[in-house]
N, C-alpha and C positions, 0 to 999 in steps of 0.2 A: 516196934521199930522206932528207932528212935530220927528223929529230926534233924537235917543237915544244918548246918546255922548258913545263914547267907552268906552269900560271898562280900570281900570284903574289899576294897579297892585295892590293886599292887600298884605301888609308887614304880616308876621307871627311872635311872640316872644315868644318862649322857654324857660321859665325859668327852669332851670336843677338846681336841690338840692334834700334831704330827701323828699321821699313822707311820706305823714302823717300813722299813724299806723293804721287807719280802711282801709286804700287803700292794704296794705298789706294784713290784715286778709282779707277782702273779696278774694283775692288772693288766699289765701289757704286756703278755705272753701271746692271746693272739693276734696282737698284731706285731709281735715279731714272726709269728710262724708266718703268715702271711706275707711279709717283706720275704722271706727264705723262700717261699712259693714263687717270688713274681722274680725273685734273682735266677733261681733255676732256671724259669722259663725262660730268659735272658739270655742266658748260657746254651741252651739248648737250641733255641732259635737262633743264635749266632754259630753253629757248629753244624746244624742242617743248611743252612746255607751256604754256607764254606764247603761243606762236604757235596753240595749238589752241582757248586761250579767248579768244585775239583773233580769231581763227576764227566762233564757235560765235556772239560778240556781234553780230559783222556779221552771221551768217547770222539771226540772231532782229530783228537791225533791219531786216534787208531782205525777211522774213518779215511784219513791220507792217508797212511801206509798201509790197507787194503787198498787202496787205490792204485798207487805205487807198484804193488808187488801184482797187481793184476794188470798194469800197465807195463812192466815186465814182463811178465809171462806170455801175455798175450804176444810181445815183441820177437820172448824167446822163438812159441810156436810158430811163429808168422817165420822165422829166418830160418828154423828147423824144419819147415816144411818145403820154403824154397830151396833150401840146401836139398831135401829128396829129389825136387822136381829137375833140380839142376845136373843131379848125377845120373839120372836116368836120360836127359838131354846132353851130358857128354858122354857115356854111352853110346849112344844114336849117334852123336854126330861122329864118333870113332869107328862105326862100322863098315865092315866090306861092301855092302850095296847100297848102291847112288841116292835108292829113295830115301833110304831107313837115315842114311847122311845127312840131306839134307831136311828134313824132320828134326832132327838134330840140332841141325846149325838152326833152322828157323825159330826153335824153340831156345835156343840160346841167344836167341838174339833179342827175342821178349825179356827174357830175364834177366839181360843184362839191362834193360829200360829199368827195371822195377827200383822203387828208390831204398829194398834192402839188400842189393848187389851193392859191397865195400868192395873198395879198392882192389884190393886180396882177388877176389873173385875174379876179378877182372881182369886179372892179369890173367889165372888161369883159362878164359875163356881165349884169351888174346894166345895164348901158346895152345890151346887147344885146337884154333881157327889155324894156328902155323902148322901144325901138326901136322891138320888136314890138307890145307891148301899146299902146302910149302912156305917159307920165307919168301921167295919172292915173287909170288901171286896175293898174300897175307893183307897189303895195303890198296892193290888196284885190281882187285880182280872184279868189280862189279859187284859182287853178294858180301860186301862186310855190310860193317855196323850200320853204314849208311854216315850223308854228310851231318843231320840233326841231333846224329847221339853223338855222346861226349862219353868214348872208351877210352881209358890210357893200355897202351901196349907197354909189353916189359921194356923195350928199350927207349923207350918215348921221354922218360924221366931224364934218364942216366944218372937215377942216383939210388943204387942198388946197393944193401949191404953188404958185409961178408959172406950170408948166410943167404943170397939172392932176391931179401927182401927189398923193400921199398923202405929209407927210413922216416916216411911220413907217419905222424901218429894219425890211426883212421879212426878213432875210439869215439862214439858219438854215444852222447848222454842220453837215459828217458826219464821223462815226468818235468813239472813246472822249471 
């Protein structure tokens, strides 16, 4: 075997000047990635927010018009139902026996209190009550409407159309 010879010193040289410009950029590569991280989150954070109070708008608008359409409906039922109870009370109050009559009339007389009896109605009630009574028992016979409620009779107006309406608009609005 032969003998390794000793090691022998390696001189090192450092040439010190400008490092070249990709030695650089690789240099700051992550902190560009990083600048690209914190803009994303920027972005995204700006767009979940916007998108949560465009959210929250629609759900509050469509929170009123459930409202609305159930403040409707509930309106329609309520008229739709008086409208039943009405025709079964002019009915009765159109019949040939005195009692069934007057059951009739007294029940018509509630409903003409009630505040979803329109104008309209009321007239029909008033020709309904002539009907019964006559024209000229209609106004004084003791059993109308009474001196506290406020009915309009068909002639009461005198301003009937062609078509024997009334031309008051009776159209009342619901909701806010």
């Amino acid at each position: 075997m032969t003998a390794a010879p000793s090691p022998s010193p390696l001189d090192v040289v450092v040439h010190s000047g400008p490092a070249d410009w990709w030695v650089i950029l690789a240099g700051l590569g992550p902190l560009a990635v990083l600048i690209a991280a914190l803009l994303a989150f920027y972005i995204n954070w700006r767009t979940l927010k916007q998108r949560t109070a465009a959210d929250a708008t629609a759900l509050e608008q469509k929170r009123e018009a459930d409202a609305h359409a159930l403040l409707q409906k509930t309106e329609a039922d309520s008229r739709a139902e008086w409208w039943r109870r009405t025709q079964w009370a002019l009915d009765r109050a159109l019949d040939q026996d005195e009692g069934t009559k007057a059951l009739g009339l007294a029940t018509l007389e509630v409903l003409a209190r009630s505040e979803l009896a329109r104008n309209e109605e009321l007239e029909l009630f008033d020709i309904a009550w002539k009907s019964v009574w006559g024209d000229e028992n209609a106004d004084d016979d003791g059993q109308g409407t009474g001196a506290d409620q406020e009915t309009a009779f068909v002639d009461a107006g005198g301003n009937l159309g062609e078509n024997g309406t009334t031309g008051e608009d009776n159209t009342k609005e619901v909701g806010p």
